[in-house]
TORKOL-4160 file (C-alpha; in steps of 0.2 Angstrom, whole numbers, padded with zeros to 4 digits, m for minus):
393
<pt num="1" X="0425" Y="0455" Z="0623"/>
<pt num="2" X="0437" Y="0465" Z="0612"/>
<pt num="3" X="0455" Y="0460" Z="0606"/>
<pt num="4" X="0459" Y="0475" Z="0620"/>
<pt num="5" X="0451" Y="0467" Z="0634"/>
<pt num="6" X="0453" Y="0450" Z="0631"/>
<pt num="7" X="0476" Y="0453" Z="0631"/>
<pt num="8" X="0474" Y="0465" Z="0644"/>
<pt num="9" X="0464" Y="0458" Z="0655"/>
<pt num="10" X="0479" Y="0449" Z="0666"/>
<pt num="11" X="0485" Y="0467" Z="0670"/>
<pt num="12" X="0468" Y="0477" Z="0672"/>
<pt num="13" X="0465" Y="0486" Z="0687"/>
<pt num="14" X="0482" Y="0485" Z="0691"/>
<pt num="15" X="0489" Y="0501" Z="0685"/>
<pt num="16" X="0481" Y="0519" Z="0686"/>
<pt num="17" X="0485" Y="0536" Z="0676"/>
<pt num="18" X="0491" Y="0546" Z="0690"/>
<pt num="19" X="0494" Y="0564" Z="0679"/>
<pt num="20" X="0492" Y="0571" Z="0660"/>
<pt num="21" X="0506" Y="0583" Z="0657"/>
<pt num="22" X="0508" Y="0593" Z="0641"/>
<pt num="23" X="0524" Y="0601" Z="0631"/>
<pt num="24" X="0524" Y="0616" Z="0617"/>
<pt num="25" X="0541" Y="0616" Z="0606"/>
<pt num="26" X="0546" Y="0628" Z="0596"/>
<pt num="27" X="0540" Y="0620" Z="0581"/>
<pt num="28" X="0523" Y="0626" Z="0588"/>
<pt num="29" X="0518" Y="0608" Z="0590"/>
<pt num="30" X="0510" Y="0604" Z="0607"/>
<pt num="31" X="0515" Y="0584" Z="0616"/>
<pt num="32" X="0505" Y="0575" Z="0626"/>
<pt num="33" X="0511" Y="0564" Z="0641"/>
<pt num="34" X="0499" Y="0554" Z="0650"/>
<pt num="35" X="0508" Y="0544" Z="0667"/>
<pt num="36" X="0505" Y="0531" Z="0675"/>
<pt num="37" X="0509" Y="0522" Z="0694"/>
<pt num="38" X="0516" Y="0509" Z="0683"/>
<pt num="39" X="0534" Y="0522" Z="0678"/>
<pt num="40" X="0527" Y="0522" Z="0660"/>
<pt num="41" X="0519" Y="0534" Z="0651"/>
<pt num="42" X="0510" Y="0534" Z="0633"/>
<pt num="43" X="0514" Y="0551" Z="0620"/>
<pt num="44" X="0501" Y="0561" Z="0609"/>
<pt num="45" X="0501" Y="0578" Z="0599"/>
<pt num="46" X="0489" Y="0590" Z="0597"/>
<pt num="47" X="0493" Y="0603" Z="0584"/>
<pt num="48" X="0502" Y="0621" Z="0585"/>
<pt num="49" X="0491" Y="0626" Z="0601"/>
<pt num="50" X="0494" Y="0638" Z="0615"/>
<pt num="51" X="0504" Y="0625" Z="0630"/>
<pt num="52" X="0490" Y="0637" Z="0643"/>
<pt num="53" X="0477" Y="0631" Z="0632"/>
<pt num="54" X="0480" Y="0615" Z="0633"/>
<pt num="55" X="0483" Y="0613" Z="0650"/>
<pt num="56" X="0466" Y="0620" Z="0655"/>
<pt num="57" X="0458" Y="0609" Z="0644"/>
<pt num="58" X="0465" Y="0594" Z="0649"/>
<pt num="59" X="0461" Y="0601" Z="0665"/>
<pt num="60" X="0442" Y="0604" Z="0663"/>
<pt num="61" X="0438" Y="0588" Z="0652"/>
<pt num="62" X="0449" Y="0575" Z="0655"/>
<pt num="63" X="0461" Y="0577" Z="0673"/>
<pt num="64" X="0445" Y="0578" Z="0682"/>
<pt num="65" X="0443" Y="0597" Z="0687"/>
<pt num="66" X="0427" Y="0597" Z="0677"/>
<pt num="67" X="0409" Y="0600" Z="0681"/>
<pt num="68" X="0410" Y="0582" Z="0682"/>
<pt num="69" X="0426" Y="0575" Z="0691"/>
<pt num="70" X="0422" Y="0559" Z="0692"/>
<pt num="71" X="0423" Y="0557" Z="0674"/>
<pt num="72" X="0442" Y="0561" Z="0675"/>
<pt num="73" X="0457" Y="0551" Z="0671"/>
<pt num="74" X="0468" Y="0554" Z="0684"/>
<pt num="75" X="0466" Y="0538" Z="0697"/>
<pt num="76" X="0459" Y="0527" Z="0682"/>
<pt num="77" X="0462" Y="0512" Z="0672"/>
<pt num="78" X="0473" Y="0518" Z="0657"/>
<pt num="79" X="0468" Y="0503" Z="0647"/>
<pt num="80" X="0447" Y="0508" Z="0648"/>
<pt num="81" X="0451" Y="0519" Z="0629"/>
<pt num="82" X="0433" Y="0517" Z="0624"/>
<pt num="83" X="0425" Y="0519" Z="0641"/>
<pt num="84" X="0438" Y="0539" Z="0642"/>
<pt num="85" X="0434" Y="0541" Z="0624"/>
<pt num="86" X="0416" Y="0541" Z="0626"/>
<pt num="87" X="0415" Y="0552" Z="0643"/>
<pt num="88" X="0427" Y="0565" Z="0635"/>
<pt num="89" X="0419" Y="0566" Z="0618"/>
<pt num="90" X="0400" Y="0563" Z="0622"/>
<pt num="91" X="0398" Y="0569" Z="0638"/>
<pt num="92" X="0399" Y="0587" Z="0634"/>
<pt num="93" X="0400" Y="0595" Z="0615"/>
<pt num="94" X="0419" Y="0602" Z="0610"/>
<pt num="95" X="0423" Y="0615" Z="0601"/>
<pt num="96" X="0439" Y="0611" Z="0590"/>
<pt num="97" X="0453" Y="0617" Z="0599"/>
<pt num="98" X="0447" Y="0604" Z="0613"/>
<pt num="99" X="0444" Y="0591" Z="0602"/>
<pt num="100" X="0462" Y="0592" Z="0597"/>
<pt num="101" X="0468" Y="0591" Z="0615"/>
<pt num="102" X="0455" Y="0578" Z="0618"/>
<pt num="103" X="0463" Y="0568" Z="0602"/>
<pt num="104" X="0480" Y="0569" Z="0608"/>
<pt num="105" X="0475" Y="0562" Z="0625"/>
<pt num="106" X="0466" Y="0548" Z="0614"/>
<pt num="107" X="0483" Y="0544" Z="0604"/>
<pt num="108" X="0493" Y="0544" Z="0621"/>
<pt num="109" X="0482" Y="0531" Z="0629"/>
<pt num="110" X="0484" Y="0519" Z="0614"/>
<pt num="111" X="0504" Y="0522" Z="0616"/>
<pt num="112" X="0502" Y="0519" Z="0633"/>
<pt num="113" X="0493" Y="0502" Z="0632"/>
<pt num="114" X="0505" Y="0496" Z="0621"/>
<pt num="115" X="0520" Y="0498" Z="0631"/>
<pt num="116" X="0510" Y="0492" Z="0645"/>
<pt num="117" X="0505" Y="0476" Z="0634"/>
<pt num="118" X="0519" Y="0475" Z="0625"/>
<pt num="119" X="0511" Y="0476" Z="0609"/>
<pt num="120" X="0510" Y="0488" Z="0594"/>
<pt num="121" X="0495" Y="0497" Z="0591"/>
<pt num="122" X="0489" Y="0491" Z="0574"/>
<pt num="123" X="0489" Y="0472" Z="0586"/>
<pt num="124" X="0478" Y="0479" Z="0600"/>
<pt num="125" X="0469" Y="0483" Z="0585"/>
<pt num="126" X="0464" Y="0466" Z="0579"/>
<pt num="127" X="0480" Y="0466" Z="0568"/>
<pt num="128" X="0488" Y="0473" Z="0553"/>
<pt num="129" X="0481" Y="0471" Z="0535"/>
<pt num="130" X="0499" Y="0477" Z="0527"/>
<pt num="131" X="0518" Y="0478" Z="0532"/>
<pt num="132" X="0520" Y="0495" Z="0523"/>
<pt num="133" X="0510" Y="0508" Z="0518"/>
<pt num="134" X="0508" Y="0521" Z="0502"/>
<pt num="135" X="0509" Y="0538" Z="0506"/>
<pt num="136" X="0505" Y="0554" Z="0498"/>
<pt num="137" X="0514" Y="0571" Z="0501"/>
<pt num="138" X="0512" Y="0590" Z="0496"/>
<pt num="139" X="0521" Y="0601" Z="0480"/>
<pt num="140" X="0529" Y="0618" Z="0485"/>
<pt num="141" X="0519" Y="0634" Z="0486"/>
<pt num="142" X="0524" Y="0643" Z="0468"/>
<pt num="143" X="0512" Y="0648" Z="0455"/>
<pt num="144" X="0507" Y="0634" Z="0446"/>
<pt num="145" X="0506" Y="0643" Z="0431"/>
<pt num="146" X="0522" Y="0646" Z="0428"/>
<pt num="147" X="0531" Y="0632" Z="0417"/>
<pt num="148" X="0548" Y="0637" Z="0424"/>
<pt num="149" X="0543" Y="0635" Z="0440"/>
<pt num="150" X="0535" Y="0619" Z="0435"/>
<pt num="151" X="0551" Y="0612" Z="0431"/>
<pt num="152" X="0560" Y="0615" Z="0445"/>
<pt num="153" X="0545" Y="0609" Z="0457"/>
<pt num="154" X="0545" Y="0593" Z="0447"/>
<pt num="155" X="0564" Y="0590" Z="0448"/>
<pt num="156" X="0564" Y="0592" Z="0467"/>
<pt num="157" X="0549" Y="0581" Z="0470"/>
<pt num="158" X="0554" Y="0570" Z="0458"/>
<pt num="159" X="0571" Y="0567" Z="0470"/>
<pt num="160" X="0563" Y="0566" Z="0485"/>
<pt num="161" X="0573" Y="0555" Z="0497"/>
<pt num="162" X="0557" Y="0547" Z="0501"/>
<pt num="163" X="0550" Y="0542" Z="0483"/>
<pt num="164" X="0533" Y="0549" Z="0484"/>
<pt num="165" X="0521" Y="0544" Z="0471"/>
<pt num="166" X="0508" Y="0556" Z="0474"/>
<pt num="167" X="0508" Y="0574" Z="0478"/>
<pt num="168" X="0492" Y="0586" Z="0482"/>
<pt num="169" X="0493" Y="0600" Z="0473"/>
<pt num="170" X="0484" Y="0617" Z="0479"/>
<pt num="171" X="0473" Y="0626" Z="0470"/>
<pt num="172" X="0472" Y="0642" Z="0477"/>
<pt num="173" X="0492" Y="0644" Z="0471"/>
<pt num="174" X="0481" Y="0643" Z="0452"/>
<pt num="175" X="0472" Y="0659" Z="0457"/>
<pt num="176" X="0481" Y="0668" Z="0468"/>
<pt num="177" X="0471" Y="0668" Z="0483"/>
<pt num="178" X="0477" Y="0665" Z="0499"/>
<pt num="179" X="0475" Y="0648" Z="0506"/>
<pt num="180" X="0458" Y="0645" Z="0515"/>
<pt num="181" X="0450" Y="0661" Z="0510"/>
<pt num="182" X="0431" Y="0660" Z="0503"/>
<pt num="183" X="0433" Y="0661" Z="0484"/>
<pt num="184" X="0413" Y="0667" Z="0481"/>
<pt num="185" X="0414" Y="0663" Z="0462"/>
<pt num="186" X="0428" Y="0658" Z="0450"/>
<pt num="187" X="0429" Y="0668" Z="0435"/>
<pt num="188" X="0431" Y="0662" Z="0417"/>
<pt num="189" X="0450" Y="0666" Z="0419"/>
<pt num="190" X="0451" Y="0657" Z="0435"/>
<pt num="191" X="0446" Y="0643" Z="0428"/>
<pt num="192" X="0457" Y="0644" Z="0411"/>
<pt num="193" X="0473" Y="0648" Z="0425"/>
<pt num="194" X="0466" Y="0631" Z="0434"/>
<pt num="195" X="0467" Y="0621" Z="0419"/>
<pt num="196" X="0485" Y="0628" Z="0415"/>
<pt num="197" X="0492" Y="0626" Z="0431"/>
<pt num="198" X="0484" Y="0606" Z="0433"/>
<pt num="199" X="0489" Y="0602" Z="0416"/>
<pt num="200" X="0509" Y="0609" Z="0419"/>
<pt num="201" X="0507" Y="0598" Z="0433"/>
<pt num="202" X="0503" Y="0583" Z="0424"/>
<pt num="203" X="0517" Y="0587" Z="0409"/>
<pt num="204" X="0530" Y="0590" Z="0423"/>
<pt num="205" X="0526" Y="0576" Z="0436"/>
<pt num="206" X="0522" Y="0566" Z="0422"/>
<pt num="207" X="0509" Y="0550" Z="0423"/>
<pt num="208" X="0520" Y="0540" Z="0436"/>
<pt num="209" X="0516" Y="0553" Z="0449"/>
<pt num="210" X="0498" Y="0553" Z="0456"/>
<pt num="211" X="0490" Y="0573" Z="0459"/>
<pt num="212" X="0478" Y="0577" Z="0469"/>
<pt num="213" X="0470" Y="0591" Z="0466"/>
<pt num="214" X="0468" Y="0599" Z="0483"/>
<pt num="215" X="0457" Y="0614" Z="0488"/>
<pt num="216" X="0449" Y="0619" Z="0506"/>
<pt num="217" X="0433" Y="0621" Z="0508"/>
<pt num="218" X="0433" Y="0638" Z="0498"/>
<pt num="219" X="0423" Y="0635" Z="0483"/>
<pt num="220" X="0404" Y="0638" Z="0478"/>
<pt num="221" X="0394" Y="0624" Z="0470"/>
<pt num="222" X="0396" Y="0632" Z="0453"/>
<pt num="223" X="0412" Y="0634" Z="0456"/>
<pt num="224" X="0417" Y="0617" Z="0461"/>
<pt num="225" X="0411" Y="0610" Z="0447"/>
<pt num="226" X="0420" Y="0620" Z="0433"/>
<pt num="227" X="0434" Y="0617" Z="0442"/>
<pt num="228" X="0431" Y="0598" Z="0441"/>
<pt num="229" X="0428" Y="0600" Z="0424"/>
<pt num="230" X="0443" Y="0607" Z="0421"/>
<pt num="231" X="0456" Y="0596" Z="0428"/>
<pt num="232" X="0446" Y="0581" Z="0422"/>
<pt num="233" X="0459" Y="0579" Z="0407"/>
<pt num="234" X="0473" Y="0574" Z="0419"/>
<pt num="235" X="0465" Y="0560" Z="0429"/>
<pt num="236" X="0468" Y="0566" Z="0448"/>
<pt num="237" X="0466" Y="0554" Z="0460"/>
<pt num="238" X="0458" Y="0563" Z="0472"/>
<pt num="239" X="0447" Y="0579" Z="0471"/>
<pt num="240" X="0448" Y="0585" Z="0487"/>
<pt num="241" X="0440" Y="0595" Z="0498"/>
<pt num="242" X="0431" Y="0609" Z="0484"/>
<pt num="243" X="0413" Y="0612" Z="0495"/>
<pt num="244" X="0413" Y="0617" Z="0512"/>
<pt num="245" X="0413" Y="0607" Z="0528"/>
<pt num="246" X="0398" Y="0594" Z="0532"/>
<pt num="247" X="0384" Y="0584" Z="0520"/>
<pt num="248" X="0371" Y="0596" Z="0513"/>
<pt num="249" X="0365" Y="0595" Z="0494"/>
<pt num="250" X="0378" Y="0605" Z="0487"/>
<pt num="251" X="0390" Y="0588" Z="0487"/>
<pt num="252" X="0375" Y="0578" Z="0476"/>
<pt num="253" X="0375" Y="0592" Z="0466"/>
<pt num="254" X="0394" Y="0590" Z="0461"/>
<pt num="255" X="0394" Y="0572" Z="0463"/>
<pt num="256" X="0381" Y="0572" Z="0446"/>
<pt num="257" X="0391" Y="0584" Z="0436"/>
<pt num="258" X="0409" Y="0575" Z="0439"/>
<pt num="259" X="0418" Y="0558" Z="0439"/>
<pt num="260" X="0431" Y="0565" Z="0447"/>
<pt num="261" X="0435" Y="0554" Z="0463"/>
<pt num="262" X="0428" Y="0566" Z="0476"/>
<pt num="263" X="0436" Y="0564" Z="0493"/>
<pt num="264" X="0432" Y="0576" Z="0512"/>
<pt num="265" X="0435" Y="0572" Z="0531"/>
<pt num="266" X="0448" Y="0580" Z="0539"/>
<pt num="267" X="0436" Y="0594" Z="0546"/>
<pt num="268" X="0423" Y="0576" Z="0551"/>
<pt num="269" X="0424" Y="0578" Z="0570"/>
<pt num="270" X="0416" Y="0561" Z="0574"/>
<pt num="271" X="0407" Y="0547" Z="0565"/>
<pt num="272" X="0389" Y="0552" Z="0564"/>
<pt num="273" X="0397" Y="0568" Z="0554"/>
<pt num="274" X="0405" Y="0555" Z="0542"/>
<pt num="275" X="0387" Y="0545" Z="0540"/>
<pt num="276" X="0377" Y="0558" Z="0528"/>
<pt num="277" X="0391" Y="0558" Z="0516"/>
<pt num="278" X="0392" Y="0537" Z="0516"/>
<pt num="279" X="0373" Y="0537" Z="0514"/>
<pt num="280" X="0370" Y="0547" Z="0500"/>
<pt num="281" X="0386" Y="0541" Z="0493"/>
<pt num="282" X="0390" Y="0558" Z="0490"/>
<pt num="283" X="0410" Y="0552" Z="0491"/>
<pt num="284" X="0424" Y="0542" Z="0484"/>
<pt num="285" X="0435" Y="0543" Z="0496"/>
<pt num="286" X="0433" Y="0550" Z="0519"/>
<pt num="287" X="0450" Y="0557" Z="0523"/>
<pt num="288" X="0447" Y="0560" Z="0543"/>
<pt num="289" X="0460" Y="0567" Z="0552"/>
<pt num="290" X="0468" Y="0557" Z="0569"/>
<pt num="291" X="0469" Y="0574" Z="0578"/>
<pt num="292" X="0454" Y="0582" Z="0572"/>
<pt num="293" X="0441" Y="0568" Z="0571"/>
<pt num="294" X="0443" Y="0559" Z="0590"/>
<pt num="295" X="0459" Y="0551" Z="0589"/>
<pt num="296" X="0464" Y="0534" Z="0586"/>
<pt num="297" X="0448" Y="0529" Z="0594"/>
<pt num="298" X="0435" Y="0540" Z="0583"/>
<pt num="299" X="0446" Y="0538" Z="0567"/>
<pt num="300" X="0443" Y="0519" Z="0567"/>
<pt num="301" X="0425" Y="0519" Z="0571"/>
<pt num="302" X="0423" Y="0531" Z="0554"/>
<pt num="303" X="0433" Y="0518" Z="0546"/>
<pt num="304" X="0425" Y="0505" Z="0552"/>
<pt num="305" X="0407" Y="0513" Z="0547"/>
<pt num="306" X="0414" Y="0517" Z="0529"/>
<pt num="307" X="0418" Y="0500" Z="0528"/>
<pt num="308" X="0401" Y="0495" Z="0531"/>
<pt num="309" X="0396" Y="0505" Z="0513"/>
<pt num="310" X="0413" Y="0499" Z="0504"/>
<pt num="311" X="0423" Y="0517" Z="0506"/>
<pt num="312" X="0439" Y="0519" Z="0506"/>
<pt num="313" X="0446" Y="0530" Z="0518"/>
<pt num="314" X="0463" Y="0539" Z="0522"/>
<pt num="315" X="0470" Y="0548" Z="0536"/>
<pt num="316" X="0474" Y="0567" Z="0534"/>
<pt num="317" X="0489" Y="0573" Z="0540"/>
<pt num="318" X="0498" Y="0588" Z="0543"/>
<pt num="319" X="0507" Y="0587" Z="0559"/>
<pt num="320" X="0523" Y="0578" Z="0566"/>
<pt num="321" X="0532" Y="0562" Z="0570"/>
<pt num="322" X="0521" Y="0556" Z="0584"/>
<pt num="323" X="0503" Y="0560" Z="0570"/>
<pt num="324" X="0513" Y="0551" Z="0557"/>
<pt num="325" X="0515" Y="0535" Z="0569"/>
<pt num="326" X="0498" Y="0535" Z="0575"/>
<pt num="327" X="0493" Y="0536" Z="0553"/>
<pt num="328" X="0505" Y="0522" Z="0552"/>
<pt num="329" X="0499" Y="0512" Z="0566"/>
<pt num="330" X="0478" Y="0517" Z="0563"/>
<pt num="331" X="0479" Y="0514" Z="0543"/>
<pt num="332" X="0491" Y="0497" Z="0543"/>
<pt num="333" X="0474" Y="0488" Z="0553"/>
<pt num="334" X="0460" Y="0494" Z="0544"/>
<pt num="335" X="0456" Y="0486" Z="0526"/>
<pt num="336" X="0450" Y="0500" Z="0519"/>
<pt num="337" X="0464" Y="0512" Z="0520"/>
<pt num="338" X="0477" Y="0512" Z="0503"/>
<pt num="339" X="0486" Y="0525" Z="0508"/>
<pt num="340" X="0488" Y="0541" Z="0521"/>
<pt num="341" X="0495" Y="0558" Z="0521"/>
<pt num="342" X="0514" Y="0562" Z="0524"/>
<pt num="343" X="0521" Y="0579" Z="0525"/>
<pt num="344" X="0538" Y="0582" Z="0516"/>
<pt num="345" X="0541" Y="0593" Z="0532"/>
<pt num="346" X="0535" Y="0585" Z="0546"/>
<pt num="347" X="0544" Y="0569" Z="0550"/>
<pt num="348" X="0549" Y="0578" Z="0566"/>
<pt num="349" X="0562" Y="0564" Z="0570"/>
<pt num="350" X="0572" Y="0575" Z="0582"/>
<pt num="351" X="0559" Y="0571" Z="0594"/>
<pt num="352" X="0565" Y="0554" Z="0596"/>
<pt num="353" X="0578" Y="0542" Z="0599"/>
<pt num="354" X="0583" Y="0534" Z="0588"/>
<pt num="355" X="0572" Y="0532" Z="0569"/>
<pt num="356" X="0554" Y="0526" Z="0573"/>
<pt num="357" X="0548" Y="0530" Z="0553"/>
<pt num="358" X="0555" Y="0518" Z="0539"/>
<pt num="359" X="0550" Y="0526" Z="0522"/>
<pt num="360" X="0556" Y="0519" Z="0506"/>
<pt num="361" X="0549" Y="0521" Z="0487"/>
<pt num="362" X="0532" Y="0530" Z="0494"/>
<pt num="363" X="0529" Y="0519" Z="0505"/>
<pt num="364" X="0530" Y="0521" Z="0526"/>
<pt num="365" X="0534" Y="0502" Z="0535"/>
<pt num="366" X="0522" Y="0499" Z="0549"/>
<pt num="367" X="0529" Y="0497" Z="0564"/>
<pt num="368" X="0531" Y="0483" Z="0578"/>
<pt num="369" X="0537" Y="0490" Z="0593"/>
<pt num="370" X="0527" Y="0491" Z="0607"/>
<pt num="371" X="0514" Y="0507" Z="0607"/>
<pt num="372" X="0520" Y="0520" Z="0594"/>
<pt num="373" X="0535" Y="0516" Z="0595"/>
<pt num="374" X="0542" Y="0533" Z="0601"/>
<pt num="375" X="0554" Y="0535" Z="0614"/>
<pt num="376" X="0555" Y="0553" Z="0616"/>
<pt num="377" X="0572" Y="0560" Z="0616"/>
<pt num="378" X="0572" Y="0570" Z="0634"/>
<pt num="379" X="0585" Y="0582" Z="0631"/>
<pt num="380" X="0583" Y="0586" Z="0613"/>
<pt num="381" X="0563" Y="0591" Z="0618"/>
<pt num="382" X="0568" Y="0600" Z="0634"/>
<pt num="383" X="0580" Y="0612" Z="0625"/>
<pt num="384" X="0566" Y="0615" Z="0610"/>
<pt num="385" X="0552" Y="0620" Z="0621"/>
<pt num="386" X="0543" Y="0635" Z="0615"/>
<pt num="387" X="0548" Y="0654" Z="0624"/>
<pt num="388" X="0543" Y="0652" Z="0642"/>
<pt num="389" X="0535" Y="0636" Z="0641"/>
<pt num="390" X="0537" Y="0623" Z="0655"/>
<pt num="391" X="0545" Y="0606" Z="0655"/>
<pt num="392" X="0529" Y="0594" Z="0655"/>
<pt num="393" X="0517" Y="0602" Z="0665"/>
């Protein structure tokens, strides 16, 4: 029996989701609301997605207006997470955009069983290994090769109100290509820009500040590797990112030609993804994301499985206030997390009332109220909603 089972299991079969409701603000970010007979409902997020969208999918795989009603949520236990996780996510393969819905419904059921528990969620599970936890964040987009601009990059990071420590810094602002975009093969001048722009970097943030060199997926093999070769002179903690998405050879080939701490994940949907990569030891470092890898429930079985080979793992995160709660909650009770991701942008505390994230000196404070701890701010989210979009439907 698991920590769930065995606290819940005064109250199970007593309370049954009755409706999973979704919001778009005009952030773009898309809310999850999953309700209950009980008057109490738990709270996810799911990404800048169309409010249609999501509807229909929550419609299809998870409300039970599927090929396979019974499978549905509506009229079931809310505290059976592994038992909804495993129909949603295995029952039928999911292209992203559903798994983000799918992860959102995920986060909500955790909130929700904690306020039906009364617990946090790092308690249901099994406990928290730390009260507070490092974060990292992001610099500016500028071009990096630019010394002046350097400067006033570092100052502004440097007096962040939240005292970051470490900061990822893109690469594609080295060589002047848009973010994302397949970069074939760097040329020698690439690669002098690269060097430039990560040793200004260094000189500016200086050695108290941890950089992560941070690309997306966009470069070839040989490219990948000069570009590690490159920055190697300012120690990054993290290379991240540099091949593209899922194990093949090409991450052994890297691995032999660098010490650089190589780190990937957030595009790892689900745990056997993650296995190759902790097998081959082709990693430092799995940065799976909560919304794009299964949700809080997925998340910790990669953690728990990089556990098992002595990985560390953190939790990518790009997202809002209710992302950066489920970070907190997830990485606070694994032993294997240091540190997640915290945007400079996306604290997104006008969703909720009152202050549910505590950051001082780098570092987030994890959290004891019950689920998430969000109470959703009703107003301030019904006059944000994005055009057109209807009031949790």
């Amino acid at each position: 029996m698991t920590n769930l089972e065995l606290v819940a299991a005064p109250v199970r079969g007593l309370t049954r989701i009755t409706a999973i409701r979704a919001m778009r603000l005009d952030s773009g970010f898309c809310l999850i609301r999953v309700d209950t007979d009980a008057g109490i409902s738990g709270y996810g997020e799911c990404g800048d997605l169309d409010g249609d969208h999501v509807r229909a999918t929550i419609a299809t795989h998870a409300a039970g207006g599927g090929r396979l009603p019974h499978l549905g949520l509506v009229g079931k236990d809310p505290l059976a997470i592994r038992v909804h996780h495993h129909n949603m996510f295995h029952i039928f393969p999911q292209r992203r955009r559903e798994m983000q819905v799918l992860s959102g419904i995920d986060i909500a059921l955790w909130d929700l069983a904690g306020k039906l528990l009364g617990q946090p969620v790092h308690q249901l599970l099994g406990g928290r290994f730390r009260d507070d936890i490092a974060l990292y964040s992001h610099c500016p987009h500028f071009d990096l090769t630019d010394a002046g601009a350097w400067r006033e990059a570092a100052a502004d990071l440097k007096s962040d109100k939240h005292g970051f420590t470490a900061f990822k810094v893109d690469i594609h602002d080295a060589i002047d290509v848009p973010m994302q975009q397949y970069v074939p093969s760097l040329s020698p001048g690439d690669i002098r820009k690269v060097r430039r722009s990560y040793e200004l970097a260094r000189e500016h943030l200086s050695e108290a500040i941890d950089i992560i060199v941070h690309c997306h997926n966009e470069l070839d093999t040989p490219s990948a590797i000069a570009v590690a070769k490159a920055v190697e002179e300012i120690k990054p903690l993290y290379y991240e990112d540099p091949l593209q998405p899922g194990y093949n050879e090409n991450w052994m080939a890297l691995r032999r030609q660098t010490s650089l701490p190589i780190m990937t994940g957030e595009n790892i949907e689900l745990a056997e993804q993650a296995l190759p990569f902790l097998q081959h030891q082709a990693v430092d470092c799995l940065q799976p994301d909560i919304m794009l890898s299964g949700g809080i429930t997925g998340v910790k079985a990669i953690a728990d499985l990089a556990g098992l080979f002595r990985t560390p793992i953190t939790l990518h995160n790009v997202s809002g206030l209710l992302l950066n709660l489920a970070s907190q909650q997830l990485g606070a009770s694994i032993p294997n997390c240091p540190r997640i991701e915290c945007t400079r942008r996306a604290t997104s505390l006008e969703w909720a009332d009152g202050n549910p994230l505590q950051i001082e000196n780098g570092r987030m404070a994890v959290g004891t109220a019950p689920g998430l701890g969000f109470v959703p701010d009703e107003d301030w989210l019904k006059g944000h909603r994005y055009e057109g979009e209807p009031y949790w439907n």
